[in-house]
NUKEMI-467694 format. One record per residue (C-alpha): residue in three letters; x, z, y; residue number from 1. Coordinates in pm, 1 decimal, m for minus. Example, Ala and Ser with C-alpha at 12.3 -4.5 7.8 and 13.67 -1.06 7.14 Angstrom:
% NUKEMI-467694
<node><type>ALA</type><u>1230.0</u><w>780.0</w><v>m450.0</v><seq>1</seq></node>
<node><type>SER</type><u>1367.0</u><w>714.0</w><v>m106.0</v><seq>2</seq></node>
***
This chain:
% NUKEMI-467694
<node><type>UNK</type><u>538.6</u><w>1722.1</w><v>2032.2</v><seq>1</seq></node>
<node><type>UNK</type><u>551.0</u><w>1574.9</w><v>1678.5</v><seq>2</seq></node>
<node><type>UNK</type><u>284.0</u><w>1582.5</w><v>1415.5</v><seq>3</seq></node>
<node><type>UNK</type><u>336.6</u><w>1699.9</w><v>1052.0</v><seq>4</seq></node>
<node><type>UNK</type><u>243.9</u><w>1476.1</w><v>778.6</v><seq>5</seq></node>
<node><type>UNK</type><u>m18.5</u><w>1713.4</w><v>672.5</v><seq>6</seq></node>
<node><type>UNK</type><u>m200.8</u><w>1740.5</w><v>1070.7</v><seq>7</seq></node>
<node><type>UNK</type><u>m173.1</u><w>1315.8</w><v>994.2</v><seq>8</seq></node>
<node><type>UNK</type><u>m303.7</u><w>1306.2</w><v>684.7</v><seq>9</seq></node>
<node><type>UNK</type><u>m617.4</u><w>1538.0</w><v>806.1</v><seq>10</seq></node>
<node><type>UNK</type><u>m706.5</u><w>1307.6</w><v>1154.6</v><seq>11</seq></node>
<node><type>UNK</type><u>m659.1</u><w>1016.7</w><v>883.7</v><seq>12</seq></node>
<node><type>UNK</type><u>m933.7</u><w>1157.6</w><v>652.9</v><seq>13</seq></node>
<node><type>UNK</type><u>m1136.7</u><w>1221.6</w><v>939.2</v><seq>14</seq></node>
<node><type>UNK</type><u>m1074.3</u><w>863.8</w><v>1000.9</v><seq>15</seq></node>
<node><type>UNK</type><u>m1195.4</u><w>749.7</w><v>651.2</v><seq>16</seq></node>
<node><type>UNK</type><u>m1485.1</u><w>1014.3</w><v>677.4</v><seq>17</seq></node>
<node><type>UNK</type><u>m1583.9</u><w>741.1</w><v>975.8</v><seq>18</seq></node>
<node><type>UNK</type><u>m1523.0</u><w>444.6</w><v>887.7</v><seq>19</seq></node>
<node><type>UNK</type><u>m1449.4</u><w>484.2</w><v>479.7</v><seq>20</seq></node>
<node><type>UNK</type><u>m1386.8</u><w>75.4</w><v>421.4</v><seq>21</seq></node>
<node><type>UNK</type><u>m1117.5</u><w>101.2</w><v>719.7</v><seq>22</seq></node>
<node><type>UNK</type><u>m830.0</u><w>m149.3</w><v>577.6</v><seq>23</seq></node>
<node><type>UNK</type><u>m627.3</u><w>6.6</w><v>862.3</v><seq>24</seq></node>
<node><type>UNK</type><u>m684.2</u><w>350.5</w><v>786.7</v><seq>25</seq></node>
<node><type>UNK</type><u>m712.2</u><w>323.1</w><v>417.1</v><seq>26</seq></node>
<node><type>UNK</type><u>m373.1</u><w>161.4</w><v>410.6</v><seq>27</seq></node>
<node><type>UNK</type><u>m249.7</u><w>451.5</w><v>652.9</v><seq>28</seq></node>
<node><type>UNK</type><u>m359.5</u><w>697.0</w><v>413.7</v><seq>29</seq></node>
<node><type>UNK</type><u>m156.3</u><w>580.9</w><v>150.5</v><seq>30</seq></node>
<node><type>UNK</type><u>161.1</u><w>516.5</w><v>387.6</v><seq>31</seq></node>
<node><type>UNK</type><u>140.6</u><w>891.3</w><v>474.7</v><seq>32</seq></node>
<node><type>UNK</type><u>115.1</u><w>991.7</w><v>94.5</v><seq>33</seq></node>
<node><type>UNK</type><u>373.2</u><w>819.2</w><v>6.5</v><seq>34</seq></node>
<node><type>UNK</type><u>589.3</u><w>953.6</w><v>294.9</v><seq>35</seq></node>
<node><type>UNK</type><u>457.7</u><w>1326.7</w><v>150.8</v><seq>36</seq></node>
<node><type>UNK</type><u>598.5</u><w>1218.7</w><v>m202.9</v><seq>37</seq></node>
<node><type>UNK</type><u>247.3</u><w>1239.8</w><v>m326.0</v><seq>38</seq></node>
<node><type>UNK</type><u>255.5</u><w>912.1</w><v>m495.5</v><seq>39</seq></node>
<node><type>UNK</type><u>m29.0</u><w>864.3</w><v>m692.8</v><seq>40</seq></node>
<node><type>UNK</type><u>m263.8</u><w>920.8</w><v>m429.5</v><seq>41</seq></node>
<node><type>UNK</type><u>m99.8</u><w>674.6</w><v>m192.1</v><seq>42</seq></node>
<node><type>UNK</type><u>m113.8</u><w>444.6</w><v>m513.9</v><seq>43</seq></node>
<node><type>UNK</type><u>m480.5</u><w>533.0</w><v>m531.3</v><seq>44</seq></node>
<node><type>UNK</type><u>m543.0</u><w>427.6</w><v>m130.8</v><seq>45</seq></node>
<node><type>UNK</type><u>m327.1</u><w>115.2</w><v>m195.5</v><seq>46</seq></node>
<node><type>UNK</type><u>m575.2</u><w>24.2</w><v>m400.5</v><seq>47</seq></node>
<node><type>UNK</type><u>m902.6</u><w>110.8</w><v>m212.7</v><seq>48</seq></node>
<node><type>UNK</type><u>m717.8</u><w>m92.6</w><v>103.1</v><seq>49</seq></node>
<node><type>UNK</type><u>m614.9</u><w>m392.1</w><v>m176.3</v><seq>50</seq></node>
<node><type>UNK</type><u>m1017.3</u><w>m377.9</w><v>m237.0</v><seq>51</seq></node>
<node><type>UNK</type><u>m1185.0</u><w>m296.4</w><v>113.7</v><seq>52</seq></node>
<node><type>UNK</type><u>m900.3</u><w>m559.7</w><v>264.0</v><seq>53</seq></node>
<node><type>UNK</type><u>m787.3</u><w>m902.4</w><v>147.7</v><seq>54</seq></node>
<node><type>UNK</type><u>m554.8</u><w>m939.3</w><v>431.2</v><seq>55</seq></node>
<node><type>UNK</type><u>m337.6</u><w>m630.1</w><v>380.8</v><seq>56</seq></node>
<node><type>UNK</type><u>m78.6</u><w>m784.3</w><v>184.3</v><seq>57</seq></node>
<node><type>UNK</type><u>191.6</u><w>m564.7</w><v>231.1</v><seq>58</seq></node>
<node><type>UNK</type><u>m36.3</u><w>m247.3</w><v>46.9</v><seq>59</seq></node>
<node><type>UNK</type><u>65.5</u><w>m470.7</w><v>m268.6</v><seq>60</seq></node>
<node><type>UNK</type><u>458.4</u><w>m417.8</w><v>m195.4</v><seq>61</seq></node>
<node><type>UNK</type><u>384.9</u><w>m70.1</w><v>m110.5</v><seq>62</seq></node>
<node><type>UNK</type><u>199.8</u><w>13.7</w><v>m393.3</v><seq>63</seq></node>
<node><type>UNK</type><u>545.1</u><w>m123.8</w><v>m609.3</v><seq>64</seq></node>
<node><type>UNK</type><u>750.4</u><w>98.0</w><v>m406.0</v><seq>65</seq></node>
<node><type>UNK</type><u>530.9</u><w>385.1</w><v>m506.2</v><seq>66</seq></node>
<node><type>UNK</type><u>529.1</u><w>290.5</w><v>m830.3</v><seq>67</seq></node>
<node><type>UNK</type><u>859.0</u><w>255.5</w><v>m853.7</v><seq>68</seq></node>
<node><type>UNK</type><u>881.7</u><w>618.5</w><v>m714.5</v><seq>69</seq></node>
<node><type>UNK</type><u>628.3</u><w>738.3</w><v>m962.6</v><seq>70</seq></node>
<node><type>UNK</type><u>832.0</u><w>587.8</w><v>m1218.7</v><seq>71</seq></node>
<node><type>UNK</type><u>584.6</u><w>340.5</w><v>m1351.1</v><seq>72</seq></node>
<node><type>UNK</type><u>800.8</u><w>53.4</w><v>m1326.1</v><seq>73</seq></node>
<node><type>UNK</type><u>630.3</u><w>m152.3</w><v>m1546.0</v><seq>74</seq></node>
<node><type>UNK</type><u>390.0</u><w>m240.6</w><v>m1355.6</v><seq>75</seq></node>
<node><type>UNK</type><u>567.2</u><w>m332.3</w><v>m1077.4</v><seq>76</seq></node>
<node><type>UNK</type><u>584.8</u><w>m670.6</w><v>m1156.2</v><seq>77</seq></node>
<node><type>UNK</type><u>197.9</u><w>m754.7</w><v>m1223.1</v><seq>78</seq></node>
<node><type>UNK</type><u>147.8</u><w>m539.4</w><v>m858.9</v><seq>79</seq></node>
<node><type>UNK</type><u>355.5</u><w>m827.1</w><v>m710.4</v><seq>80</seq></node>
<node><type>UNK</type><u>257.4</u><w>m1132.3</w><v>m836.3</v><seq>81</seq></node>
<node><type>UNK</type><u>m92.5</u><w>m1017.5</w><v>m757.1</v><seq>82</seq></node>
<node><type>UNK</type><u>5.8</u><w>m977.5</w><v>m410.4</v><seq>83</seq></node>
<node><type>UNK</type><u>204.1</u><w>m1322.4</w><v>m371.6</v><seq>84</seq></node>
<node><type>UNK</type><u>m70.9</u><w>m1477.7</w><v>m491.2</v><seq>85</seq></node>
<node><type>UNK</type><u>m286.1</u><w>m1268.4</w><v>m231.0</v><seq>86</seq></node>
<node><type>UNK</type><u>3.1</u><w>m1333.3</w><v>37.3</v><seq>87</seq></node>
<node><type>UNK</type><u>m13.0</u><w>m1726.2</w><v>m19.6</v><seq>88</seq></node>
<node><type>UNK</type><u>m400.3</u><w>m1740.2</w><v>m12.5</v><seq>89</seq></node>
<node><type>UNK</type><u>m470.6</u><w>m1573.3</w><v>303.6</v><seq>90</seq></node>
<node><type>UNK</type><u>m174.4</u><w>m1798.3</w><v>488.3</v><seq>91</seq></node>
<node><type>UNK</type><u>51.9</u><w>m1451.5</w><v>523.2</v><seq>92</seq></node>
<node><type>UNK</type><u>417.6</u><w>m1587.6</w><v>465.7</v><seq>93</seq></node>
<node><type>UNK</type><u>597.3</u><w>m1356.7</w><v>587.1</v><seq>94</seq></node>
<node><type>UNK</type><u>453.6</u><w>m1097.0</w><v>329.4</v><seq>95</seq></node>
<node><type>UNK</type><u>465.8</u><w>m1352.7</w><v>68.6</v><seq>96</seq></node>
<node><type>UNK</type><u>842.0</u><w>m1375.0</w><v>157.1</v><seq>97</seq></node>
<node><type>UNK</type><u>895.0</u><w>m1012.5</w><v>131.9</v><seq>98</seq></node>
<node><type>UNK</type><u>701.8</u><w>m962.2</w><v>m197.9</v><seq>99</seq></node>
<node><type>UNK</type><u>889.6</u><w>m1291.3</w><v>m366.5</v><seq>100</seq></node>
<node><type>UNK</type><u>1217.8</u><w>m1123.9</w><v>m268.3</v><seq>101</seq></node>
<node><type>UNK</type><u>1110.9</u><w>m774.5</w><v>m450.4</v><seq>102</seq></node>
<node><type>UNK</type><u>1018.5</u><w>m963.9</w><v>m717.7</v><seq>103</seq></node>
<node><type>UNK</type><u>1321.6</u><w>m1137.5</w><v>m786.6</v><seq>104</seq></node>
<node><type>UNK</type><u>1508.0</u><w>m805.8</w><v>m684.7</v><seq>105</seq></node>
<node><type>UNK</type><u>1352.7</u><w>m655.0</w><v>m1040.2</v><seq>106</seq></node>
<node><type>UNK</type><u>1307.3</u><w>m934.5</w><v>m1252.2</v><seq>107</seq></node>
***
């Protein structure tokens, strides 16, 4: 039996209700916001996971795909460099990789 993205989203809040500094779950909130098309919010939980975890590197290239989506492109790039920098200091190459190559995708 599959779960909606709404019956996710609600064991996810009760998740965060928990354990509300949850890298893990903050960063799932904002994956399953942005697979709802609800943008801004997911941009919103990129941002609490970017605080509450230095080692989620990839919420930085999410968030620029959500931006993207929300079309606020220009701020893509600042998203990105923040994370490479972010990537490189915590030793995580193969997100640095991945964020280097979506930055020179759009610059």
């Amino acid at each position: 039996m599959q779960t909606s993205g709404s019956e996710r989203l609600s064991k996810l809040l009760a998740l965060h209700a928990a354990e509300p500094n949850d890298g893990f779950v903050l960063y799932g909130l904002a994956q399953e916001c942005q697979k709802l098309g609800q943008f801004d919010e997911a941009i919103r939980w990129y941002d609490r996971t970017i605080e509450a975890d230095p080692k989620q590197c990839y919420a930085f290239f999410h968030k620029a795909k959500a931006l993207e989506a929300a079309k606020r492109t220009s701020e893509i790039p600042a998203v990105l460099r923040a994370g490479l920098a972010r990537a490189r200091a915590v030793g995580d190459f193969k997100a640095a990789s991945e964020i280097q190559g979506y930055l020179d995708e759009i610059e």
